[in-house]
PyMOL Python script that loads the backbone (N, CA, C, O; Angstrom):
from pymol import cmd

cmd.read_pdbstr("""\
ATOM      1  N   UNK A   1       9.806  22.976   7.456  1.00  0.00           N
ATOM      2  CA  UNK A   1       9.551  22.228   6.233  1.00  0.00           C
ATOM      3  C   UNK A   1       9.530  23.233   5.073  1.00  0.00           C
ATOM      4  O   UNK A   1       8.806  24.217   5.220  1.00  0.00           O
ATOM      5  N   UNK A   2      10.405  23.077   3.660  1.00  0.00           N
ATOM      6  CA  UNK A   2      10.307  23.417   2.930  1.00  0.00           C
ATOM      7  C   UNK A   2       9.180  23.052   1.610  1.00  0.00           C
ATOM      8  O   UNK A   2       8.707  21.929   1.432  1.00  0.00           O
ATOM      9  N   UNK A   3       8.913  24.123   0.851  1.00  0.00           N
ATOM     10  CA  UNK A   3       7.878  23.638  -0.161  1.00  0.00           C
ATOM     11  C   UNK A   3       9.119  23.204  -1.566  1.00  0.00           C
ATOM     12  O   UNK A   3      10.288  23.581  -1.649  1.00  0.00           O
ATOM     13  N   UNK A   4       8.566  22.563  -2.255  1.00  0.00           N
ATOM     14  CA  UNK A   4       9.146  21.237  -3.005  1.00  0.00           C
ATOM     15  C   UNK A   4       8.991  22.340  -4.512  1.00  0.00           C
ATOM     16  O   UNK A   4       7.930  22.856  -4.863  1.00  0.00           O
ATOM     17  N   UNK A   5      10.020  22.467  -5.061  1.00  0.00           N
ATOM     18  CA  UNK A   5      10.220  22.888  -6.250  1.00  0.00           C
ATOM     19  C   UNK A   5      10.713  22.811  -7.794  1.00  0.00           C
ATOM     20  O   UNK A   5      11.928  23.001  -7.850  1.00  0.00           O
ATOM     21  N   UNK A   6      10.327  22.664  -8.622  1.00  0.00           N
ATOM     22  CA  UNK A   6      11.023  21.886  -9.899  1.00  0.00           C
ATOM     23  C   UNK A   6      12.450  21.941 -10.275  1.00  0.00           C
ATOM     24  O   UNK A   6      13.167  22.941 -10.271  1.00  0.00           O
ATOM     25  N   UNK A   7      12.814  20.556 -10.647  1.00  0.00           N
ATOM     26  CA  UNK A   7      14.128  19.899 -10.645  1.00  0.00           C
ATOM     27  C   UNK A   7      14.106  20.034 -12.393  1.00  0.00           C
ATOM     28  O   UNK A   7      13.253  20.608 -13.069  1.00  0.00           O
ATOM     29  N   UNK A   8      15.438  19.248 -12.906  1.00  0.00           N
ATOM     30  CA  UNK A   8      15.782  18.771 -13.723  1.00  0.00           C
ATOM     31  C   UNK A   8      14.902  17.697 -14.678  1.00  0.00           C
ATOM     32  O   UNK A   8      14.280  17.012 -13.866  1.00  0.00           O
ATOM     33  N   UNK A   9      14.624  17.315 -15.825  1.00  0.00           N
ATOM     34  CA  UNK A   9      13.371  16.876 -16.243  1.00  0.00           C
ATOM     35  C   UNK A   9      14.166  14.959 -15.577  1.00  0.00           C
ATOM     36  O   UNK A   9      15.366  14.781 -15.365  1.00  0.00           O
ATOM     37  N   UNK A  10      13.395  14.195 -15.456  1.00  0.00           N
ATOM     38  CA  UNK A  10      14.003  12.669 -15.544  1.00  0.00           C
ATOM     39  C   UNK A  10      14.046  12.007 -16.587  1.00  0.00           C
ATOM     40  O   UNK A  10      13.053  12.041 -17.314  1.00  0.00           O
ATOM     41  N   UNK A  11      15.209  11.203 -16.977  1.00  0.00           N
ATOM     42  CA  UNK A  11      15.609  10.696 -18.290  1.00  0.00           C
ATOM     43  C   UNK A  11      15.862   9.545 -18.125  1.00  0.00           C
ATOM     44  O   UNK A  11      16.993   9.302 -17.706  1.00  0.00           O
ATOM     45  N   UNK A  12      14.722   8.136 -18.440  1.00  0.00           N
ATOM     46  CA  UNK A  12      15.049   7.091 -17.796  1.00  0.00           C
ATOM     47  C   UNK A  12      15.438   6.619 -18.920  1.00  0.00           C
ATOM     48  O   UNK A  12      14.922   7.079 -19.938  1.00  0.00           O
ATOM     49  N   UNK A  13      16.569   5.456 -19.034  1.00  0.00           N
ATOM     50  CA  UNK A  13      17.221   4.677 -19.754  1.00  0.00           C
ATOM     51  C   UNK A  13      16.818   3.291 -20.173  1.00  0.00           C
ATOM     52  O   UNK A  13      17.292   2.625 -21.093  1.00  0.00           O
ATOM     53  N   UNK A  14      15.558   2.876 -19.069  1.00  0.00           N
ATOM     54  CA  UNK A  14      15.280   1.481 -19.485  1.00  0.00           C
ATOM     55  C   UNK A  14      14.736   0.740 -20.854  1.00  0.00           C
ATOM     56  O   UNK A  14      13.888   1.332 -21.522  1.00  0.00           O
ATOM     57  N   UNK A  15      15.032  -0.054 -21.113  1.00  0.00           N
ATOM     58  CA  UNK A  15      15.050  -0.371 -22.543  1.00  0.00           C
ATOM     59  C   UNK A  15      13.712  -1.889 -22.481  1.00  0.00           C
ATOM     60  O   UNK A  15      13.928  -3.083 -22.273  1.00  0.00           O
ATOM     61  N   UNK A  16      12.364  -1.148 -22.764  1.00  0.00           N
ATOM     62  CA  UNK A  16      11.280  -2.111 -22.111  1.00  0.00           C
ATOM     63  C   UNK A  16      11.303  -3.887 -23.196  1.00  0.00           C
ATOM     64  O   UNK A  16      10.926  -5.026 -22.917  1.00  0.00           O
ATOM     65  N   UNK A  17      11.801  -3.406 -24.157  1.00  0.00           N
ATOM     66  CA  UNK A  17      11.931  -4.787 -24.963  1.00  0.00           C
ATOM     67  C   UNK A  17      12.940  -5.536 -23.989  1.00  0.00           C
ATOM     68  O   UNK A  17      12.398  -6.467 -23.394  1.00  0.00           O
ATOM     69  N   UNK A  18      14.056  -5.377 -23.739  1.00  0.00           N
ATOM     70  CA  UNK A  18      14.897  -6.430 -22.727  1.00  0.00           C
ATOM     71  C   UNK A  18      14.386  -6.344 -21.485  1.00  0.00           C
ATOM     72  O   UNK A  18      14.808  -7.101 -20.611  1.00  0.00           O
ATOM     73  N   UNK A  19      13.360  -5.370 -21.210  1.00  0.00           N
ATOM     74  CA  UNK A  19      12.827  -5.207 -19.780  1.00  0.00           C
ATOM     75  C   UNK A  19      12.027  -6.443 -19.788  1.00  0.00           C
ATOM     76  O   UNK A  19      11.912  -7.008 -18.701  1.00  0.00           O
ATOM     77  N   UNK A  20      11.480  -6.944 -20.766  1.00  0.00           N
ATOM     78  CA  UNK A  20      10.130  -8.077 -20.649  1.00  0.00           C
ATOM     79  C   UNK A  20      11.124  -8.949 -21.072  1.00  0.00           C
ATOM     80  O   UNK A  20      11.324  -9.715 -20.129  1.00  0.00           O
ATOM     81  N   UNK A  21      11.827  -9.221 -21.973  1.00  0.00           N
ATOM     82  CA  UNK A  21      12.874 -10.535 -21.699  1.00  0.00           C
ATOM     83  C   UNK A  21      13.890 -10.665 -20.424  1.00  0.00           C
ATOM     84  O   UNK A  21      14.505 -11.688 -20.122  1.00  0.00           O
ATOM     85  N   UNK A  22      13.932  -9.510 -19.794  1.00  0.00           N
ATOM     86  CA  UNK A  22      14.787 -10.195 -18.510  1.00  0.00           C
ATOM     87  C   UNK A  22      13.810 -10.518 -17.842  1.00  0.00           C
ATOM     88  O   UNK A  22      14.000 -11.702 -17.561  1.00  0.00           O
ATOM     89  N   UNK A  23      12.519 -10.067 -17.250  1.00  0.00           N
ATOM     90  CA  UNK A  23      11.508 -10.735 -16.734  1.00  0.00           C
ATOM     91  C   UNK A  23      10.740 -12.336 -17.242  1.00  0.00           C
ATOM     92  O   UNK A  23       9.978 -13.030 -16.569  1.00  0.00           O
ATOM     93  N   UNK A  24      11.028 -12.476 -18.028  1.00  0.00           N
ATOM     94  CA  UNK A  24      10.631 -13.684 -18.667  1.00  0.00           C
ATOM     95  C   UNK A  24      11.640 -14.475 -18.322  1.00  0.00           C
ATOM     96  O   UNK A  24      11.360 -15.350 -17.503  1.00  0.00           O
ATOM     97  N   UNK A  25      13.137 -14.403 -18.853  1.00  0.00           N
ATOM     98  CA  UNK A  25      13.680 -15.015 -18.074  1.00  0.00           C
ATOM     99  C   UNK A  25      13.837 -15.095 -16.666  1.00  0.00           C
ATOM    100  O   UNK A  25      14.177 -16.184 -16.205  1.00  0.00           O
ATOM    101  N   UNK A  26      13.614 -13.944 -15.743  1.00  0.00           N
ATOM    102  CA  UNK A  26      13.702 -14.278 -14.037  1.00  0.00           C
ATOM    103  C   UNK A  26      12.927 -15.281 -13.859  1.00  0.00           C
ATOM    104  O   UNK A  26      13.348 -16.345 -13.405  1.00  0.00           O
ATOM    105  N   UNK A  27      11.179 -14.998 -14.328  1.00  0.00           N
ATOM    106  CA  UNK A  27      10.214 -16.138 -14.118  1.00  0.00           C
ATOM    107  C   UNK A  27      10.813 -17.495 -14.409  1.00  0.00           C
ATOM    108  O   UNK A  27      10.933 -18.389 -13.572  1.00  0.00           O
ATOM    109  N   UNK A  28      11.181 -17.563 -15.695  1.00  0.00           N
ATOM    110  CA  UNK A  28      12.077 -18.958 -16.038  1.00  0.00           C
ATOM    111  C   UNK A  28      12.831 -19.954 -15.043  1.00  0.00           C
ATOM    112  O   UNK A  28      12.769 -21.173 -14.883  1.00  0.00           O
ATOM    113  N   UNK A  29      13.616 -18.866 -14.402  1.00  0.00           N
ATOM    114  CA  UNK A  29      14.608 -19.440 -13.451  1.00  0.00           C
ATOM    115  C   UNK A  29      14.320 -19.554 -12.256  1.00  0.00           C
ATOM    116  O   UNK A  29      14.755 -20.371 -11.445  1.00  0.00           O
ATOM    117  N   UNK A  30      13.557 -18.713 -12.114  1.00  0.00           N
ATOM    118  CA  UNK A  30      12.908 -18.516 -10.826  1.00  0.00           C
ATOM    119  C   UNK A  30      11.795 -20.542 -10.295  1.00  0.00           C
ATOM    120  O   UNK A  30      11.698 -21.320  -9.346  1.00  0.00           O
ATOM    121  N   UNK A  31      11.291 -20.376 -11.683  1.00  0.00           N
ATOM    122  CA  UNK A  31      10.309 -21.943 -11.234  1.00  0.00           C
ATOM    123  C   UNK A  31      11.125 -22.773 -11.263  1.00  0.00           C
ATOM    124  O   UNK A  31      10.984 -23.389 -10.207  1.00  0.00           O
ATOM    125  N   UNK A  32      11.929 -23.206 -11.825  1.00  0.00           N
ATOM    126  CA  UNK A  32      13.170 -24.091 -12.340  1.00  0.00           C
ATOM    127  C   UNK A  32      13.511 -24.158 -10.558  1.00  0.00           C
ATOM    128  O   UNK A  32      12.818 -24.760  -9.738  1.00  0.00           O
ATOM    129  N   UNK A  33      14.473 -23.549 -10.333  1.00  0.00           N
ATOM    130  CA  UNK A  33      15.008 -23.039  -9.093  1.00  0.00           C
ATOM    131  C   UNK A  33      13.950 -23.800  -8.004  1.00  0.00           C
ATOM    132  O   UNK A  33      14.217 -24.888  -7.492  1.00  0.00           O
ATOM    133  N   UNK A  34      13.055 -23.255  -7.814  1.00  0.00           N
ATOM    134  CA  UNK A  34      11.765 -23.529  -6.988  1.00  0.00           C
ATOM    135  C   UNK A  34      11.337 -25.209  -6.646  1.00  0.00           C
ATOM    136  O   UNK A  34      10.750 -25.642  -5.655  1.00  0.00           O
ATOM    137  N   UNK A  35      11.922 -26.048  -7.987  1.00  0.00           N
ATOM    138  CA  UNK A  35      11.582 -26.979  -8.245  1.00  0.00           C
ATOM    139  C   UNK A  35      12.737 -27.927  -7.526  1.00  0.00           C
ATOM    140  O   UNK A  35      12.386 -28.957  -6.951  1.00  0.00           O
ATOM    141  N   UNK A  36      13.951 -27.585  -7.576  1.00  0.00           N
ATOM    142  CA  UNK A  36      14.501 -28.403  -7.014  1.00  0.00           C
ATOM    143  C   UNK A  36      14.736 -28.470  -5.481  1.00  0.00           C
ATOM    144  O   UNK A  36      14.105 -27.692  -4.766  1.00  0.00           O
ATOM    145  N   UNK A  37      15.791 -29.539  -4.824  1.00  0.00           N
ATOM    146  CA  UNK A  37      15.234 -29.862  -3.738  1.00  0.00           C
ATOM    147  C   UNK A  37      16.052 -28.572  -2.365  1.00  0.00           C
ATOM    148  O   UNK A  37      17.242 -28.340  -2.579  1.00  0.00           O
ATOM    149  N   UNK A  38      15.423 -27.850  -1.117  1.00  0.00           N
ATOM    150  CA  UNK A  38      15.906 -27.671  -0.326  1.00  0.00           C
ATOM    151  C   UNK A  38      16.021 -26.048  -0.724  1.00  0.00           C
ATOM    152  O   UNK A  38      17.052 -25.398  -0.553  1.00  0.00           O
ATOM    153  N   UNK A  39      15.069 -25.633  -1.155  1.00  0.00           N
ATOM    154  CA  UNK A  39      14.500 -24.190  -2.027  1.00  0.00           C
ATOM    155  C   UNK A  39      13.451 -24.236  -1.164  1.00  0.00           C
ATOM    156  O   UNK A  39      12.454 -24.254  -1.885  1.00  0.00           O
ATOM    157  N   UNK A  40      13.195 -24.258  -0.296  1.00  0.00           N
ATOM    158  CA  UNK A  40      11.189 -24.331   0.324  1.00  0.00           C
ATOM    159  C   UNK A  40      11.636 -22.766   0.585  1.00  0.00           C
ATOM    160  O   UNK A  40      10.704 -22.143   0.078  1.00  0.00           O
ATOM    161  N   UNK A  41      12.413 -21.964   1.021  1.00  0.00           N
ATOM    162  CA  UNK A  41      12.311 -20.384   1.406  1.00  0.00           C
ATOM    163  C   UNK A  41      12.198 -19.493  -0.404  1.00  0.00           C
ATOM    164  O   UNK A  41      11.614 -18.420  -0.554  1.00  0.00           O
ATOM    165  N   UNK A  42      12.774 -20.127  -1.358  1.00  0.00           N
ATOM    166  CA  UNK A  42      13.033 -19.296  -2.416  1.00  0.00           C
ATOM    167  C   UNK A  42      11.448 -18.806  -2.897  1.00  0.00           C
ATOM    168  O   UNK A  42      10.585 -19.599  -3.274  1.00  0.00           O
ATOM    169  N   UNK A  43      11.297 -17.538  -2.810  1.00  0.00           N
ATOM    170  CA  UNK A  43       9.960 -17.309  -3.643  1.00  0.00           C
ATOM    171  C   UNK A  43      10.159 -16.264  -4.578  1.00  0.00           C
ATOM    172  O   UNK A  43       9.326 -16.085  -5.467  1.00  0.00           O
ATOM    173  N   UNK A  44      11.462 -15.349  -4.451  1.00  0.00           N
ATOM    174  CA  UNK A  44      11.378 -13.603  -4.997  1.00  0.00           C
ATOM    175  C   UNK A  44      13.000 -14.123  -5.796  1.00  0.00           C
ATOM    176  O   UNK A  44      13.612 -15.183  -5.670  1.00  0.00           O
ATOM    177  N   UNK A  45      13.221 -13.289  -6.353  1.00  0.00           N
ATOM    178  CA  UNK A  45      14.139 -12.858  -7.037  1.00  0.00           C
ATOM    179  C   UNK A  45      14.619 -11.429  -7.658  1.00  0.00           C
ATOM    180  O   UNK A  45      13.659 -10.761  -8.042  1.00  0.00           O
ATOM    181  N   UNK A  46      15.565 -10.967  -7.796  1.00  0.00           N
ATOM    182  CA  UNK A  46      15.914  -9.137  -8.202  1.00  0.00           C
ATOM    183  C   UNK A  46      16.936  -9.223  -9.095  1.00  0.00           C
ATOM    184  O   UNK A  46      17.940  -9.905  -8.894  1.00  0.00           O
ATOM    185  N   UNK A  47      16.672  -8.343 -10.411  1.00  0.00           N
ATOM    186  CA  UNK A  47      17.967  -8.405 -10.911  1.00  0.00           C
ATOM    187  C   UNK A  47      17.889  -7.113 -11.474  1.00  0.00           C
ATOM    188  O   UNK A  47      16.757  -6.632 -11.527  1.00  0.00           O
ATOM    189  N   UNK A  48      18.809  -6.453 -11.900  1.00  0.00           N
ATOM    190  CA  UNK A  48      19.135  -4.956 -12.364  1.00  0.00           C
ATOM    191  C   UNK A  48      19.984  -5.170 -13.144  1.00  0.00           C
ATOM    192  O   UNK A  48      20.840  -5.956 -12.739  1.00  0.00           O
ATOM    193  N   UNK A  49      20.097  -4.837 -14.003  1.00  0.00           N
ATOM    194  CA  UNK A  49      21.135  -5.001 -15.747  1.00  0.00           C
ATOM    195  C   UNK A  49      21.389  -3.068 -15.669  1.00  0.00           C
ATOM    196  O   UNK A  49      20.800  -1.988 -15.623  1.00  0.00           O
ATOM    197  N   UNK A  50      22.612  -3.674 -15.699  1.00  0.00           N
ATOM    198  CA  UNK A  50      22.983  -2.252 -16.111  1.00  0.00           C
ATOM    199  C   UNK A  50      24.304  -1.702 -16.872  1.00  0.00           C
ATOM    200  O   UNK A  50      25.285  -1.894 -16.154  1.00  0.00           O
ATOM    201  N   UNK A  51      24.578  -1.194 -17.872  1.00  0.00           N
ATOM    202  CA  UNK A  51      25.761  -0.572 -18.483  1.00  0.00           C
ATOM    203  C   UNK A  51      26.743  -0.303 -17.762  1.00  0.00           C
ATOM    204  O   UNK A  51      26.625   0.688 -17.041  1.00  0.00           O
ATOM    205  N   UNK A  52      28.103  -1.127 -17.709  1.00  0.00           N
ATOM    206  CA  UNK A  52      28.862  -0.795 -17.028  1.00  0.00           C
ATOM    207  C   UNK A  52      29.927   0.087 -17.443  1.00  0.00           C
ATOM    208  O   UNK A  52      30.689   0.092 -16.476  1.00  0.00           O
ATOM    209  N   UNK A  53      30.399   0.822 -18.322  1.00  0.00           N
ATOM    210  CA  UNK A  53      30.894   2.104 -19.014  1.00  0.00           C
ATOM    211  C   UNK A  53      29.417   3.363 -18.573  1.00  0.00           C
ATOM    212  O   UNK A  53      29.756   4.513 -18.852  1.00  0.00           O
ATOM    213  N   UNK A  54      28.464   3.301 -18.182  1.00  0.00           N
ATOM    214  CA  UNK A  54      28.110   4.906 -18.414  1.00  0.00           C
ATOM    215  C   UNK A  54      27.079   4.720 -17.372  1.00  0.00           C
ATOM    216  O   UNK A  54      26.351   5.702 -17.223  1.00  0.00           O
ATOM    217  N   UNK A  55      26.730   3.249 -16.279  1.00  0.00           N
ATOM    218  CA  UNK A  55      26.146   2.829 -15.308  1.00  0.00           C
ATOM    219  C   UNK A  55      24.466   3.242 -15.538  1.00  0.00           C
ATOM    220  O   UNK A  55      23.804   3.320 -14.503  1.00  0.00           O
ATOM    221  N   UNK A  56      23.804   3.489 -16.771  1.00  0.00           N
ATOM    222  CA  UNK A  56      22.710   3.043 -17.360  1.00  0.00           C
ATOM    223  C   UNK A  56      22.458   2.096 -17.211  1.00  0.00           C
ATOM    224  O   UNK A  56      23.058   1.102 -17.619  1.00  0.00           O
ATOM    225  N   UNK A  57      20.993   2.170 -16.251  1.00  0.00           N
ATOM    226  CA  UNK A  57      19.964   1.190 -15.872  1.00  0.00           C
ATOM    227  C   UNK A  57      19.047   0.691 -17.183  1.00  0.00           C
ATOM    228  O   UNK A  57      18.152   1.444 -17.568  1.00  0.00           O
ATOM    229  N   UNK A  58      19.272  -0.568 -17.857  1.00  0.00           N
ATOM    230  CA  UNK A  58      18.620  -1.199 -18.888  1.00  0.00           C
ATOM    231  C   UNK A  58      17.627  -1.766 -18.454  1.00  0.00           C
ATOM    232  O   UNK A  58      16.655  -1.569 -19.183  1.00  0.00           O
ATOM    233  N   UNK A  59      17.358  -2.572 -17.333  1.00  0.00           N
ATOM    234  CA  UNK A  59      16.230  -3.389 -16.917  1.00  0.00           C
ATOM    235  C   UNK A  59      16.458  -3.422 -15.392  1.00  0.00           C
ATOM    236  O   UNK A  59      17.539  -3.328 -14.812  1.00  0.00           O
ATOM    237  N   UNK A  60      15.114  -3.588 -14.803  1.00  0.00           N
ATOM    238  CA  UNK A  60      15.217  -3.590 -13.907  1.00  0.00           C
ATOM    239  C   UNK A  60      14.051  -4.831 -12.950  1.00  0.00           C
ATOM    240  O   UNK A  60      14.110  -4.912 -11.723  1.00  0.00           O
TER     241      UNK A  60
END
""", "prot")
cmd.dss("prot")
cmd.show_as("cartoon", "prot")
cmd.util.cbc("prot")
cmd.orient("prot")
């Protein structure tokens, strides 16, 4: 086992204002969804937005 040594700093891209509107909308769709018929398994949902020219993670 090696001991663990400093990397490169991390530079995250997420952009928290559309981070809480894509979550607002998942919730949205998510109950909607829930509501109609033959959904009894649906409970979770995942979505990842991301820049497709430079593959920057916007929301997650």
């Amino acid at each position: 086992m090696s001991k663990g040594k400093s990397g490169n700093d991390l530079v995250l891209t997420i952009d928290m204002e559309f981070q809480a509107q894509v979550e607002k909308i998942m919730q949205e769709e998510l109950i909607a969804s829930i509501q109609k018929p033959h959904t009894n398994l649906l409970d979770t949902a995942f979505v990842v937005a991301m820049e497709p020219k430079t593959g920057r993670i916007l929301a997650m």
